[in-house]
C-alpha positions as CSV (number, residue, x, y, z in Angstrom):
1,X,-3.1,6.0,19.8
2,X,-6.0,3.2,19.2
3,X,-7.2,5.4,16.0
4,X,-3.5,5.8,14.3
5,X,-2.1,3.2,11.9
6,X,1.2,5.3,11.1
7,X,2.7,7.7,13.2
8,X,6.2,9.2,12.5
9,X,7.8,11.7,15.0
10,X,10.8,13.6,13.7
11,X,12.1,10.4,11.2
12,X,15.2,11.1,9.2
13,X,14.6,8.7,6.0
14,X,18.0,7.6,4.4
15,X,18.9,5.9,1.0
16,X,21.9,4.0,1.1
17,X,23.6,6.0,4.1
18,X,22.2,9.4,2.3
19,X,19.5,11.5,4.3
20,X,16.3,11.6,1.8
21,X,13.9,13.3,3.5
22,X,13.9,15.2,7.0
23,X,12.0,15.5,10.2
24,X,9.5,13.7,8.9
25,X,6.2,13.7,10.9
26,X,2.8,12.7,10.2
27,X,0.0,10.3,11.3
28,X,-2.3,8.1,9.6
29,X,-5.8,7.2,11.2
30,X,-7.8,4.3,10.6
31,X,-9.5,3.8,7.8
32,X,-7.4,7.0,6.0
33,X,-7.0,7.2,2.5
34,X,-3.7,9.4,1.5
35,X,-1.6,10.0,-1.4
36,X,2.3,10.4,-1.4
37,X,3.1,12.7,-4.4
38,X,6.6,13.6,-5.3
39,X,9.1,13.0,-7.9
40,X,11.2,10.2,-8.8
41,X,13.6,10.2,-6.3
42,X,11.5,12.5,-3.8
43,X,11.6,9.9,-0.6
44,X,8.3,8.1,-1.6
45,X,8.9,4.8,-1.9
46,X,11.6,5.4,1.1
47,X,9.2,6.3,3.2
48,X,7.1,3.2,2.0
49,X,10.1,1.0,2.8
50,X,10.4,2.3,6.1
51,X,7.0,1.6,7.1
52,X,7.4,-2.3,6.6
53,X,10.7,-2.3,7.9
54,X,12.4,-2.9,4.7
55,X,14.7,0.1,4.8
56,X,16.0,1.2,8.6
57,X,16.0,4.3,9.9
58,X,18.8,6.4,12.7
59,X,16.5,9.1,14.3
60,X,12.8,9.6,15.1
61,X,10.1,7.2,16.2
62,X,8.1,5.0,13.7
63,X,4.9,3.3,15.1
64,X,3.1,1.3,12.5
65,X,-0.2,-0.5,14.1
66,X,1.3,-0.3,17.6
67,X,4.7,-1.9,16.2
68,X,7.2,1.1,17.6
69,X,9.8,0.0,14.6
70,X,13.0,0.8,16.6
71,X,12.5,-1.8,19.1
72,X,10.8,-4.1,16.6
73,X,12.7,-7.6,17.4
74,X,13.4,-9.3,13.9
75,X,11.2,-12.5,15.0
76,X,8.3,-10.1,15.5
77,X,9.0,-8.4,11.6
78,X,6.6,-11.4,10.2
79,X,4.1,-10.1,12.4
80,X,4.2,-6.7,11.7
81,X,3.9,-7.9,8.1
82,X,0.9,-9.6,8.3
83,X,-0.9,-6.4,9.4
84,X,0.2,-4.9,6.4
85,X,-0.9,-5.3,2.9
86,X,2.3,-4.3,0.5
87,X,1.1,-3.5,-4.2
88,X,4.2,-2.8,-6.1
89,X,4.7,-1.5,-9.8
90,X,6.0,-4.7,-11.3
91,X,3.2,-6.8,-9.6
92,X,5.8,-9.4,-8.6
93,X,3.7,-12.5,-9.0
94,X,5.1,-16.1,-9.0
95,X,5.1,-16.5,-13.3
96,X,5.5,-20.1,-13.0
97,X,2.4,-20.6,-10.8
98,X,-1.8,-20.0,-11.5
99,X,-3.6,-16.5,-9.8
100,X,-5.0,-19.6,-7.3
101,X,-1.5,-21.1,-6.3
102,X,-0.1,-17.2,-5.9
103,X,-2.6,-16.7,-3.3
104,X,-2.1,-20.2,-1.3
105,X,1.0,-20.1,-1.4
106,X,1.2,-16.9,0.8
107,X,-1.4,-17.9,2.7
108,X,0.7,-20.9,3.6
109,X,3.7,-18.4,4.3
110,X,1.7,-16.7,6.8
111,X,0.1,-19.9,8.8
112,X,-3.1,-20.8,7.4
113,X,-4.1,-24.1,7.7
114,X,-7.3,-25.0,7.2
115,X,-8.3,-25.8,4.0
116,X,-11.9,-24.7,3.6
117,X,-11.0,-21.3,4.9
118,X,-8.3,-20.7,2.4
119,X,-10.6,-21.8,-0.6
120,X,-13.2,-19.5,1.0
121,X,-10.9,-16.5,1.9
122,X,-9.4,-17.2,-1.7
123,X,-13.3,-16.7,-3.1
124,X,-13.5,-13.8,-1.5
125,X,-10.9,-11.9,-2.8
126,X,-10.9,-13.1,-6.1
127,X,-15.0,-11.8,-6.0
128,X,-13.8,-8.5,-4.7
129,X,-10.8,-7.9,-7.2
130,X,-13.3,-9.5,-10.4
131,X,-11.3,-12.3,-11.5
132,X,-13.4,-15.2,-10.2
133,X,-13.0,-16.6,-13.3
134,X,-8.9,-16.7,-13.7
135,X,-7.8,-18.7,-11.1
136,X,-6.6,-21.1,-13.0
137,X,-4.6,-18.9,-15.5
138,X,-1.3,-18.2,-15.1
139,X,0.2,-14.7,-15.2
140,X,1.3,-14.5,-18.6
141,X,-2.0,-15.2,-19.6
142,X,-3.5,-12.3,-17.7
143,X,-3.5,-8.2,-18.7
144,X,-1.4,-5.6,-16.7
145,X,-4.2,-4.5,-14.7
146,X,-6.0,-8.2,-13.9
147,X,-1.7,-8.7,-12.6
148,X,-1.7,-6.1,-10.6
149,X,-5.6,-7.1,-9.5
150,X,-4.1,-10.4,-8.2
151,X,-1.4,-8.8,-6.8
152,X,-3.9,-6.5,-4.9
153,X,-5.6,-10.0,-3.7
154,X,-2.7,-11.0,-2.3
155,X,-1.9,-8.2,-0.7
156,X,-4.9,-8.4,1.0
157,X,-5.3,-12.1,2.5
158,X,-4.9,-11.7,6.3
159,X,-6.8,-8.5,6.3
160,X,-4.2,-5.6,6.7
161,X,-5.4,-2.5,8.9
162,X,-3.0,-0.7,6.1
163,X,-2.4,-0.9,2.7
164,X,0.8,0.4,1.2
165,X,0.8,1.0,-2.8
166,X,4.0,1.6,-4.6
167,X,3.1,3.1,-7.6
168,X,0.8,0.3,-8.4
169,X,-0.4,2.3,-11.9
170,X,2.8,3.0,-13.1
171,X,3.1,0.5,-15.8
172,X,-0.6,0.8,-16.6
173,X,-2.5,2.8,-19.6
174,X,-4.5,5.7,-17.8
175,X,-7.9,3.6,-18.3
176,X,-6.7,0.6,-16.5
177,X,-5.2,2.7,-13.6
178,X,-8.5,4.3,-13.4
179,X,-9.8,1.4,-13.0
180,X,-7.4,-0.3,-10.3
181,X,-7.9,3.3,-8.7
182,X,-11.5,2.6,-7.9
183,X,-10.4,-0.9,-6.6
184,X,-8.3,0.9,-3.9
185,X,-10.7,3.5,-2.9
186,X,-13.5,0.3,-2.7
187,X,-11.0,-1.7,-0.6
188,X,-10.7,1.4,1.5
189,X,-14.7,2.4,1.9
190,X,-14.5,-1.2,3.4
191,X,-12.0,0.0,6.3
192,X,-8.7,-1.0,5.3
193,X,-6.3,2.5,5.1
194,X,-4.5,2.6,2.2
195,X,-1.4,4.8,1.3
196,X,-0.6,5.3,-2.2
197,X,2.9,6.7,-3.5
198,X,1.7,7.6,-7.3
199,X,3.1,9.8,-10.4
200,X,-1.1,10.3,-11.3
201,X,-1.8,13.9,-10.2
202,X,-5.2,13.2,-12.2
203,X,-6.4,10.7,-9.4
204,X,-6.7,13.5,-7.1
205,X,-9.8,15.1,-9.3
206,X,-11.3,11.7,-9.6
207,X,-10.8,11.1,-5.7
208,X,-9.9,14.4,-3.7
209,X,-8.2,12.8,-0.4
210,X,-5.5,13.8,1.6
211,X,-1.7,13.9,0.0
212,X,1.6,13.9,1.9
213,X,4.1,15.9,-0.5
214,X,8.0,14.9,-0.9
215,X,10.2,17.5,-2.0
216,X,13.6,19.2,-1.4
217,X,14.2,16.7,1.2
218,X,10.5,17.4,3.3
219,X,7.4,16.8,3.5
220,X,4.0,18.6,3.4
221,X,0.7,17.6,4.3
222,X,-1.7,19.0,3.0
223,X,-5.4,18.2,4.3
224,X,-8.6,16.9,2.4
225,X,-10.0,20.1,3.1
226,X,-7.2,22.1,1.2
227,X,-7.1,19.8,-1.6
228,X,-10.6,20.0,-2.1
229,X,-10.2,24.1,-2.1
230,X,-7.5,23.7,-4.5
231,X,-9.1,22.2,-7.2
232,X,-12.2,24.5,-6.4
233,X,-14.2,21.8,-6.4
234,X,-15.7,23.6,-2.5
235,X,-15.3,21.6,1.0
């Protein structure tokens, strides 16, 4: 459907040949924000990999921005990248290389060209993330959280329809991941969706949204609405 990022129909997700999580089905509209709650080892960042083709699947359908996964020729896997913008934990930044040559050197990756559109694309996101001023630093000279904040810049340079967080506050003091948790829910008030797989029950109270739950090999969802009504905050 035109309004669905994610759709899953009946997925079995497996870890290394082992079934995770079952007839797992759920869809994710435009502009959605969601959590994916669970514990370690629940099927959350499976279900992550899954999404950008990183970890296959045997049964179900998987349609991820009108990419239907099981007929997803490997030349076309680039392309279904480039719709989607991937945060992990460890930030995974190039150490040996500035917060300016991390992002050009994806953009480069990914076909850009023209230079006056990579310094300006580069501006923008550094503006939006609020590091305009550490481009030129390199990654040991930078906090946890203004890591991850390039990270999340990087993420975001061809202007994914879907954002995928792996526990991107998991190596982060609560304050800091406070902060990079008003980051996400700005990038998403812009219209990007975001999913984000977290450990922080607490980000639920500072930003009741929808949450996919892993456990005992399923899933629940479990609406806005009900999460809202759970925390009695009222619909």
């Amino acid at each position: 459907m035109k309004d669905t990022v994610v759709s899953f129909r009946g997925v079995t997700v497996e870890q290394q040949g082992n079934s995770v999580l079952s007839e797992v089905s759920f869809d994710v509209a435009k502009g959605e924000f969601l959590y994916l709650l669970g514990k370690t080892g629940s099927g959350k960042s499976s279900i992550l990999k899954t999404m950008y083709a990183d970890l296959p699947f045997r049964v179900g359908t998987i349609v991820i921005s009108d990419y239907e996964l099981a007929k997803l020729p490997q030349k076309e896997l680039p392309y279904l990248r480039r719709k989607l913008g991937i945060v992990f934990q460890d930030f995974e930044l190039l150490t040996d290389r500035t917060v300016e040559d991390n992002l050009l050197f994806v953009m480069k990756a990914t076909g850009w060209k023209k230079e006056s559109l990579m310094q300006q694309r580069m501006d923008d996101l550094l503006t939006l993330v609020g590091l305009e001023a550490y481009r030129k630093k390199y990654p040991h000279q930078l906090s946890g959280g203004e890591q991850q904040r390039v990270a999340i810049a990087r993420a975001l340079i061809n202007d994914p329809v879907l954002l995928l967080a792996d526990e991107p506050t998991g190596n982060l003091d609560p304050v800091v991941a406070q902060d990079i948790l008003k980051l996400f829910i700005k990038i998403n008030q812009q219209g990007t969706a975001v999913i984000m797989a977290t450990h922080y029950h607490n980000f639920l109270k500072m930003h009741p949204s929808r949450v996919i739950f892993c456990e005992e090999g399923r899933l629940r969802d479990i609406s806005k609405a009900q999460v809202l009504q759970r925390l009695d905050l009222g619909s």
